[in-house]
C-alpha positions as a LaTeX table, in Angstrom:
\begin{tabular}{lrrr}
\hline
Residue & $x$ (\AA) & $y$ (\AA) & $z$ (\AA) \\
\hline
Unk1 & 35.90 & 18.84 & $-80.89$ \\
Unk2 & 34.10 & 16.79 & $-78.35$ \\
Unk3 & 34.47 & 13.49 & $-76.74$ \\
Unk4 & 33.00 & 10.38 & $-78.45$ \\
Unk5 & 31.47 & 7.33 & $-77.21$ \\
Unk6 & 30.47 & 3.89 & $-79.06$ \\
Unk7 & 28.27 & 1.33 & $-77.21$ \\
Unk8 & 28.97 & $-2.17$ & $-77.59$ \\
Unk9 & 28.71 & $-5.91$ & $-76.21$ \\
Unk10 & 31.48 & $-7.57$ & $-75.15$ \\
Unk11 & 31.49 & $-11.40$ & $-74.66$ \\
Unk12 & 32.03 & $-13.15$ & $-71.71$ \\
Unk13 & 33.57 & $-16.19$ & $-70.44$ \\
Unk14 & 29.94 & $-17.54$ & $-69.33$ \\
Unk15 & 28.65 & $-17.44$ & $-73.15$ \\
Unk16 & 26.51 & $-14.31$ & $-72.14$ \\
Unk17 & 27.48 & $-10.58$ & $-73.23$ \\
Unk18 & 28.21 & $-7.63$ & $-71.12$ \\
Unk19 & 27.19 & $-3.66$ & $-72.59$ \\
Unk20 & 30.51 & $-1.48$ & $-72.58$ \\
Unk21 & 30.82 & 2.02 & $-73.09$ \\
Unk22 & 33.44 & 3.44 & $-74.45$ \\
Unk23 & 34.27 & 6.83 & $-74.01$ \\
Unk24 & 37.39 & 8.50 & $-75.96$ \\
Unk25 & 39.07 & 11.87 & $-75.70$ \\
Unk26 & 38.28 & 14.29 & $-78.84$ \\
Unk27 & 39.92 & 13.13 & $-82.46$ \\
Unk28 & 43.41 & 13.24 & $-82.61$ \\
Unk29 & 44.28 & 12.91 & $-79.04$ \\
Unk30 & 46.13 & 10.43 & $-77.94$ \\
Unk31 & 44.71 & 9.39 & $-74.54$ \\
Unk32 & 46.03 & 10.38 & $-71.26$ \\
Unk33 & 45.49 & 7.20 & $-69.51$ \\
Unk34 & 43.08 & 4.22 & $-69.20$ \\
Unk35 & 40.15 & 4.31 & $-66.62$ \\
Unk36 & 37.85 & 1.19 & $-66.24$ \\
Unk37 & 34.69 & 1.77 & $-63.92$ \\
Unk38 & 33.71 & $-1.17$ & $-62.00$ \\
Unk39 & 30.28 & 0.09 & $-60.28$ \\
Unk40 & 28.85 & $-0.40$ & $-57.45$ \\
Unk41 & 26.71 & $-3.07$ & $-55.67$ \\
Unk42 & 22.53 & $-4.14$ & $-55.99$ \\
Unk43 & 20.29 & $-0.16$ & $-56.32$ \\
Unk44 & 23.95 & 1.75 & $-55.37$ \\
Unk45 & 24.22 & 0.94 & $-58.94$ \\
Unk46 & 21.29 & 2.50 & $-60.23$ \\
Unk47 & 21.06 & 5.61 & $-58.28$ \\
Unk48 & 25.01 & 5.96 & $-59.32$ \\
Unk49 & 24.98 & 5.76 & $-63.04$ \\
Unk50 & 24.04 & 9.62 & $-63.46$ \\
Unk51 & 27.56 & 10.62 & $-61.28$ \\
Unk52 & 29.41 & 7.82 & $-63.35$ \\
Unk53 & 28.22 & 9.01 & $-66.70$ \\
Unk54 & 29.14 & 12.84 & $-66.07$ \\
Unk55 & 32.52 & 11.85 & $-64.62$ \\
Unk56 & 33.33 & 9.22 & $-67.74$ \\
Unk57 & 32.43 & 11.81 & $-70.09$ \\
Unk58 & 34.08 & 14.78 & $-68.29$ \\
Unk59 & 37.73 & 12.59 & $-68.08$ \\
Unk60 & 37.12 & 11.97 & $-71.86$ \\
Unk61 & 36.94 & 15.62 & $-72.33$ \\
Unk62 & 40.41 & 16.14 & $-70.14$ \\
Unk63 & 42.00 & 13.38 & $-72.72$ \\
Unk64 & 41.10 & 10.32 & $-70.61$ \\
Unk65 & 39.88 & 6.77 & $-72.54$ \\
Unk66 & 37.31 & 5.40 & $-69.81$ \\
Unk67 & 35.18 & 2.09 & $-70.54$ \\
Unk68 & 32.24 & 1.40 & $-68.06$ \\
Unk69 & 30.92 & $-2.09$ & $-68.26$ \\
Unk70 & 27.33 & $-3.32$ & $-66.69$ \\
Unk71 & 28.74 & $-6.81$ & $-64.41$ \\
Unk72 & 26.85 & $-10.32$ & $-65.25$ \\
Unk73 & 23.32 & $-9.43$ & $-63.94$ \\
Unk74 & 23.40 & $-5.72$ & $-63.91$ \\
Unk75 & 21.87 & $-3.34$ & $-65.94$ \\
Unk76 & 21.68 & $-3.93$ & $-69.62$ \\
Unk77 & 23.98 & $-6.97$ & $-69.53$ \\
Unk78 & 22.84 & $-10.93$ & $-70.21$ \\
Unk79 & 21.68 & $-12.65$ & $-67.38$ \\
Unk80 & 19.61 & $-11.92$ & $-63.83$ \\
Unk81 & 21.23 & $-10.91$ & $-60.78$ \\
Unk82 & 20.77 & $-14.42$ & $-59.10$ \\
Unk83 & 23.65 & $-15.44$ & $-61.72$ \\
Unk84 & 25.68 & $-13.73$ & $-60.76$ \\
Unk85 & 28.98 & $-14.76$ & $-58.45$ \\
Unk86 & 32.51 & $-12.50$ & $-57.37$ \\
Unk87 & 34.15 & $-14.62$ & $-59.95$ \\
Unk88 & 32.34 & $-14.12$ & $-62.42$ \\
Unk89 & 32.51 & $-10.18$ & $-61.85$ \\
Unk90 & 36.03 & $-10.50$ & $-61.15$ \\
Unk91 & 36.48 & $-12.00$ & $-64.52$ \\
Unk92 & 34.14 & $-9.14$ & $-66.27$ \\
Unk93 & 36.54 & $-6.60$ & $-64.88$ \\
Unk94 & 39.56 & $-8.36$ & $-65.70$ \\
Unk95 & 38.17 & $-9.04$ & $-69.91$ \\
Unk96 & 36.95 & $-5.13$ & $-69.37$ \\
Unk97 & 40.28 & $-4.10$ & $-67.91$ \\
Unk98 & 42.41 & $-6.40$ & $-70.98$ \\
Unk99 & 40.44 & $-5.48$ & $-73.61$ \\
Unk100 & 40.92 & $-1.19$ & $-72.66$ \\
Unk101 & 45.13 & $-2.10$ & $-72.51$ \\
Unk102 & 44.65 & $-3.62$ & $-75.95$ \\
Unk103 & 42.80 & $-0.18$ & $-77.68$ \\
Unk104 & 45.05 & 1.78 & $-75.97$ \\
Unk105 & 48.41 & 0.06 & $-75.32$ \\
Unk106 & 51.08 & 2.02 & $-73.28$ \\
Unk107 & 48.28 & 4.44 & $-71.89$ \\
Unk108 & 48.57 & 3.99 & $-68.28$ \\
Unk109 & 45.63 & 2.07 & $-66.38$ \\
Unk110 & 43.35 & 2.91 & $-63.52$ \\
Unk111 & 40.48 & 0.91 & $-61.56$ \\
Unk112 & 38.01 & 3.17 & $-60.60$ \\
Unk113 & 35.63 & 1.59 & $-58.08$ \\
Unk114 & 32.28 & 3.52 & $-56.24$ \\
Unk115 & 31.59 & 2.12 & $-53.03$ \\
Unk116 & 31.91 & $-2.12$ & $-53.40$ \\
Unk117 & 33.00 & $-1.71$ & $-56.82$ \\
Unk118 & 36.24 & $-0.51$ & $-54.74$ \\
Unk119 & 36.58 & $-4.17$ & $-53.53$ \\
Unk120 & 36.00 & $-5.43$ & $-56.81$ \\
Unk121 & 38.90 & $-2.77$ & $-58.32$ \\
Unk122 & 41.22 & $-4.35$ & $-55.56$ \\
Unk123 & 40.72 & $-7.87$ & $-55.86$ \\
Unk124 & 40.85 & $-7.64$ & $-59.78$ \\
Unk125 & 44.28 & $-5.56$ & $-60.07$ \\
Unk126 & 46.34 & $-8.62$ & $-59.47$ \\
Unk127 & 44.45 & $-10.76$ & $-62.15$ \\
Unk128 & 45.32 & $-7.84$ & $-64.92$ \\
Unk129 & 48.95 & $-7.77$ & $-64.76$ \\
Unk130 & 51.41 & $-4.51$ & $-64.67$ \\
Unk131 & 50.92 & $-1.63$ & $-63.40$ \\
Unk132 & 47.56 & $-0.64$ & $-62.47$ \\
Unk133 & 46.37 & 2.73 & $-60.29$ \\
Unk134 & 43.34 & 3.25 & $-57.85$ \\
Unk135 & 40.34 & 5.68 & $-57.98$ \\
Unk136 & 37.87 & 5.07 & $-55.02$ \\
Unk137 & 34.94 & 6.65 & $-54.67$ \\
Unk138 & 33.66 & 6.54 & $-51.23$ \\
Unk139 & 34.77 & 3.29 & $-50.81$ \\
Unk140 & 33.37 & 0.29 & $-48.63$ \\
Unk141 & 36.52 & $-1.16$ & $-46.56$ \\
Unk142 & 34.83 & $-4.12$ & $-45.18$ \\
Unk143 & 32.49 & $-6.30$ & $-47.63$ \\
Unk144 & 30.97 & $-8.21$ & $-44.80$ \\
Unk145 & 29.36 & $-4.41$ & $-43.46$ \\
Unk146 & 28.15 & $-4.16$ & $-47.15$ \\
Unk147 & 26.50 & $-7.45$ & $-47.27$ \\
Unk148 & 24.95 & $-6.89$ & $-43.78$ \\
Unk149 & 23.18 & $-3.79$ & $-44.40$ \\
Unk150 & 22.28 & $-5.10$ & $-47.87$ \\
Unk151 & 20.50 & $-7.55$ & $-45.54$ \\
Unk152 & 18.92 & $-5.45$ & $-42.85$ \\
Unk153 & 16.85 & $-4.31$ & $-46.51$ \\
Unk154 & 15.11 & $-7.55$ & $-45.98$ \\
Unk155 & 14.17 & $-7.50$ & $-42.18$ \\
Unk156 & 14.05 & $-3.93$ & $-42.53$ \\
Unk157 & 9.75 & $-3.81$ & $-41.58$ \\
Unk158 & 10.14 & $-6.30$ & $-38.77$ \\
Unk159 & 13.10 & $-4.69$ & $-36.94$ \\
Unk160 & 11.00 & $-2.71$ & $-35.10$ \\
Unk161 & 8.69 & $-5.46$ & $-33.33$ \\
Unk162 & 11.77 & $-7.12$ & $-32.83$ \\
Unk163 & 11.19 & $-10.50$ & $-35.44$ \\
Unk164 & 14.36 & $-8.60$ & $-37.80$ \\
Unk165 & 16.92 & $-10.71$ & $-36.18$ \\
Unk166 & 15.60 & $-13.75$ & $-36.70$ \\
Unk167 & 14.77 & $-13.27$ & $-40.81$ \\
Unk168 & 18.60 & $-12.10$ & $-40.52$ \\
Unk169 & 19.59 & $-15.30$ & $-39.00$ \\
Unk170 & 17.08 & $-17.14$ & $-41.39$ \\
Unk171 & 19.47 & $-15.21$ & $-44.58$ \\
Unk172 & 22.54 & $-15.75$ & $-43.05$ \\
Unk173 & 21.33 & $-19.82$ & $-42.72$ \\
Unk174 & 19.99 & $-19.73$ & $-46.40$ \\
Unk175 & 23.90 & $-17.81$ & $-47.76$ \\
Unk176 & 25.67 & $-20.52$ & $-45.76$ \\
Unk177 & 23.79 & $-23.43$ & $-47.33$ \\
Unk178 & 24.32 & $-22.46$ & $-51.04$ \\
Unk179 & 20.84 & $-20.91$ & $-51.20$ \\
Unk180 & 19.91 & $-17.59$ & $-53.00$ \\
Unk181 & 17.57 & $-14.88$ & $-50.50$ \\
Unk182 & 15.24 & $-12.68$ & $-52.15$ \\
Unk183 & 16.22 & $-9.11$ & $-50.52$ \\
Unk184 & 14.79 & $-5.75$ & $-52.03$ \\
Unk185 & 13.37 & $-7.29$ & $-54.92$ \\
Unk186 & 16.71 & $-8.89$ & $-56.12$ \\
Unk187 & 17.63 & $-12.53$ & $-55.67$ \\
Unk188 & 21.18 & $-12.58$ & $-53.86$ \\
Unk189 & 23.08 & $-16.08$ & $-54.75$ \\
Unk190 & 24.70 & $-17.72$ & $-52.30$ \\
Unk191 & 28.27 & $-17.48$ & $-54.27$ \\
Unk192 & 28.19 & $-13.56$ & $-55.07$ \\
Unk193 & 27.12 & $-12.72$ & $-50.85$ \\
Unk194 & 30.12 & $-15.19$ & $-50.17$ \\
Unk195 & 32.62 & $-13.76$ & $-51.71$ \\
Unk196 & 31.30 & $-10.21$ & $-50.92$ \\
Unk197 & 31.54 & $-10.72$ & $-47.21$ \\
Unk198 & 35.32 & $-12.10$ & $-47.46$ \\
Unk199 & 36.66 & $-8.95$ & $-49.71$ \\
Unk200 & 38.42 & $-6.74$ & $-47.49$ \\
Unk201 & 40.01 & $-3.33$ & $-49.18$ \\
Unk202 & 43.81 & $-4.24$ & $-48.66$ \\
Unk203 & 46.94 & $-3.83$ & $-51.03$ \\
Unk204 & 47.28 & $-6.20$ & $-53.69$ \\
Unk205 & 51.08 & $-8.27$ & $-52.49$ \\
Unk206 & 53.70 & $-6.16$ & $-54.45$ \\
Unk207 & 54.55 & $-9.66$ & $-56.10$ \\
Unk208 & 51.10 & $-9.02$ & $-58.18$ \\
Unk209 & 51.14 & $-5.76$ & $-58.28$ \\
Unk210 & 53.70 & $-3.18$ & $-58.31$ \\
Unk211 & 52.57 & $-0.25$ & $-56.14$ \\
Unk212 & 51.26 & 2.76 & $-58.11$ \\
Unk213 & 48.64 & 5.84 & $-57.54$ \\
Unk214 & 45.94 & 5.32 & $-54.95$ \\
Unk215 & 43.40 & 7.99 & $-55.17$ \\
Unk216 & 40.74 & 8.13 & $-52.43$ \\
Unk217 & 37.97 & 10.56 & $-52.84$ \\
Unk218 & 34.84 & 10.79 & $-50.48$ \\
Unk219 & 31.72 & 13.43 & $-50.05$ \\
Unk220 & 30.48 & 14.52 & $-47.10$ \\
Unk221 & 27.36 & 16.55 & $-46.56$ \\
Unk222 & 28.72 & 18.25 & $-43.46$ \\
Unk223 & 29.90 & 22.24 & $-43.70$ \\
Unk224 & 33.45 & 21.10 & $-43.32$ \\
Unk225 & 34.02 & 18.20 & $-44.97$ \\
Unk226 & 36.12 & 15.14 & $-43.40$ \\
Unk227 & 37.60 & 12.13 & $-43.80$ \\
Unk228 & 35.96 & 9.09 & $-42.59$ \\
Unk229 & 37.96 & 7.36 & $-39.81$ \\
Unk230 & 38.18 & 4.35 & $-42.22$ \\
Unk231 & 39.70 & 6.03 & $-44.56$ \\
Unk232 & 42.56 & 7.24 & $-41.90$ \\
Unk233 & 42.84 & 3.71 & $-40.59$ \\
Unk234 & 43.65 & 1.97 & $-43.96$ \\
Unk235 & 45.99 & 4.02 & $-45.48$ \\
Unk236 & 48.83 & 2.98 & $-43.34$ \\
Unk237 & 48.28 & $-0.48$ & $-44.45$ \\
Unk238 & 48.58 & 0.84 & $-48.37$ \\
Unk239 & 51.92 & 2.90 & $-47.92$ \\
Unk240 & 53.38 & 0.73 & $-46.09$ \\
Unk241 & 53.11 & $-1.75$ & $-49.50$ \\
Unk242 & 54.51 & 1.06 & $-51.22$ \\
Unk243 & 51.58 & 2.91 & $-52.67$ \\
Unk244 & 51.32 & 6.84 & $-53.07$ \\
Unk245 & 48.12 & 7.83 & $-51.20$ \\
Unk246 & 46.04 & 10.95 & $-52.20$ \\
Unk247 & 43.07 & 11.38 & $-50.51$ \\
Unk248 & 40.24 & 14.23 & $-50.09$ \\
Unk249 & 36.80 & 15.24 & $-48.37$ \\
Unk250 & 34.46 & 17.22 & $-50.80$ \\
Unk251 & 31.53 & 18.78 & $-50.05$ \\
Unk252 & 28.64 & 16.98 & $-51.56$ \\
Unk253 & 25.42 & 14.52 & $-51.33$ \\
Unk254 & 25.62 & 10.47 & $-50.26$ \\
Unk255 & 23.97 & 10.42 & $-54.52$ \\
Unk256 & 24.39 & 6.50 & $-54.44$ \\
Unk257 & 21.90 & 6.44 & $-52.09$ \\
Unk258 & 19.61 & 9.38 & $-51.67$ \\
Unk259 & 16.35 & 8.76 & $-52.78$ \\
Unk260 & 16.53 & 11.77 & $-55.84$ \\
Unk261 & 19.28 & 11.46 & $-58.27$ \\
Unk262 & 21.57 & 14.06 & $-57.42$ \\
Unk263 & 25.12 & 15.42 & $-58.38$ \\
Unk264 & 28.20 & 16.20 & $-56.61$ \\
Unk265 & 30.18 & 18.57 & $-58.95$ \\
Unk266 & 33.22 & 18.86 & $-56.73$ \\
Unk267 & 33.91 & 15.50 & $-56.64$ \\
Unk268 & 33.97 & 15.42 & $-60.27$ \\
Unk269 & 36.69 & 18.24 & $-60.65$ \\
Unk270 & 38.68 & 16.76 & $-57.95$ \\
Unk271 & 38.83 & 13.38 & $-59.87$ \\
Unk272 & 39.98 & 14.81 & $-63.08$ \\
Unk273 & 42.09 & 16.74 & $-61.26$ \\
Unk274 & 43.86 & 13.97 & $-58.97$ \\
Unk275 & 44.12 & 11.77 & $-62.20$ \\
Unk276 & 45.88 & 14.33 & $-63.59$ \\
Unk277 & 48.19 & 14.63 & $-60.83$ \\
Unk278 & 47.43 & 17.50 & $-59.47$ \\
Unk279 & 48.17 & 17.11 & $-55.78$ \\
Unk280 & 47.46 & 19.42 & $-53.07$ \\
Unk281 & 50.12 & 21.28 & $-51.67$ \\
Unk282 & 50.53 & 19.00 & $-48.36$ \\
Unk283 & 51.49 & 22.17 & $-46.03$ \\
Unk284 & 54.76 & 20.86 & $-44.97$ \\
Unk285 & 53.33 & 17.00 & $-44.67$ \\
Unk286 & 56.36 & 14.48 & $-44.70$ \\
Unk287 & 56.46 & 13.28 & $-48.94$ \\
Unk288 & 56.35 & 9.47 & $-48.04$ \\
Unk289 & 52.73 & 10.43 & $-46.09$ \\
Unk290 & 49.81 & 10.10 & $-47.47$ \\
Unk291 & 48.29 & 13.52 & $-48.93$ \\
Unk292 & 45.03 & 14.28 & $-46.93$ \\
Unk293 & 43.10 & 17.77 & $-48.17$ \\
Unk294 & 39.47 & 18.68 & $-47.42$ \\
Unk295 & 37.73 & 20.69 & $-49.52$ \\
\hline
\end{tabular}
């Protein structure tokens, strides 16, 4: 039997509604685990939804429950983009996140964040309460870089002559006073760049969360794929708060941002197969390190 999926509205705490899908393993399986997808940021989004679809419906076919939910603004959810704020998308994922424990209580529950959705995963874990594991895609570490070449969209046909810093300072003025900047044909509010630029991808404290599975997955169009030094850097940081840190280079496209929608097949397979714990053999690595593979 195969997978199923219903398509609903869920409401929100602004009065609008936010479209959920809801993917379940075949009949009469009891799920594995909880996954909630928190997506990424602005046209990421967009030229994402083709990886997130194949990889929500290929964990539902390895036994996985996995609910993907459009944020205030975003794709077939109520309101524009310019209403949006990080609160209010910290409080989707947290209504997502409670509403998945109460369908399937006692299934354990993971965050799975692409890119700034990663900062969104981090900073909503300690609003959810329990227990609750990491997937990151390709995750942004600093929200501040994220907002800034979010920006550079906006100067992007003046850099050259040399007038892009100053529409950059202009943006940066406009986000500081409260006012919204039209960049890329969205309208960025004031409150959602704010609170983008402060996120920083760091453990939740242990008094929030109790430390659980971090899986860190990343693509990399090179012949042998690595790592990004990020990735290396912050990982410390996350064991040291207790967390057990799996992380692996796959070959594969950049697909949340090359200009045809493409796939990245490996990265699929290793994400149902991290989730299911299937760790690489660390070749000897110390069992309190973090796990670090390459494909």
């Amino acid at each position: 039997m195969l997978p199923s999926l219903d398509a609903f509205f869920q409401a929100a705490s602004d009065g609008g509604q936010r479209l959920c899908l809801h993917h379940t393993p075949p009949a009469g399986h009891a799920p594995k685990g909880a996954v909630l997808y928190v997506h990424p940021w602005a046209e990421e989004m967009n030229k994402s939804r083709r990886m997130a679809a194949l990889a929500s419906r290929a964990l539902a076919a390895d036994g996985w429950a996995v609910l993907q939910v459009d944020l205030l603004g975003c794709g077939d959810s109520s309101g524009d983009f310019a209403d949006a704020s990080w609160a209010v998308w910290l409080d989707d994922i947290t209504r997502a996140a409670q509403w998945l424990q109460a369908r399937h209580p006692g299934a354990p529950l993971w965050l799975w964040g692409l890119r700034a959705g990663a900062l969104l995963a981090a900073a909503a874990a300690p609003r959810i309460g329990g227990p609750v594991n990491l997937l990151f895609w390709q995750p942004a570490v600093l929200g501040k870089a994220v907002l800034q070449q979010f920006l550079r969209l906006k100067a992007a046909a003046q850099i050259a002559d040399g007038g892009g810093k100053a529409i950059l300072d202009a943006a940066r003025a406009d986000l500081a006073a409260g006012r919204a900047v039209e960049v890329a044909g969205y309208l960025l509010p004031a409150a959602l760049a704010q609170g983008l630029e402060a996120a920083t991808l760091a453990p939740p404290a242990a008094a929030d969360v109790p430390p659980a599975r971090l899986v860190w997955l990343e693509v990399s169009a090179q012949a042998e794929p690595t790592l990004a030094p990020a990735a290396l850097s912050a990982w410390p940081r996350w064991q040291a708060a207790g967390w057990q840190v799996q992380g692996q280079a796959l070959p594969g496209p950049a697909f949340w941002q090359t200009t045809e929608v493409e796939d990245a097949p490996a990265l699929l397979a290793a994400t149902t197969a991290a989730l299911a714990g299937d760790v690489p053999d660390s070749d000897g690595h110390d069992a309190a390190a973090p796990v670090v593979v390459s494909a």
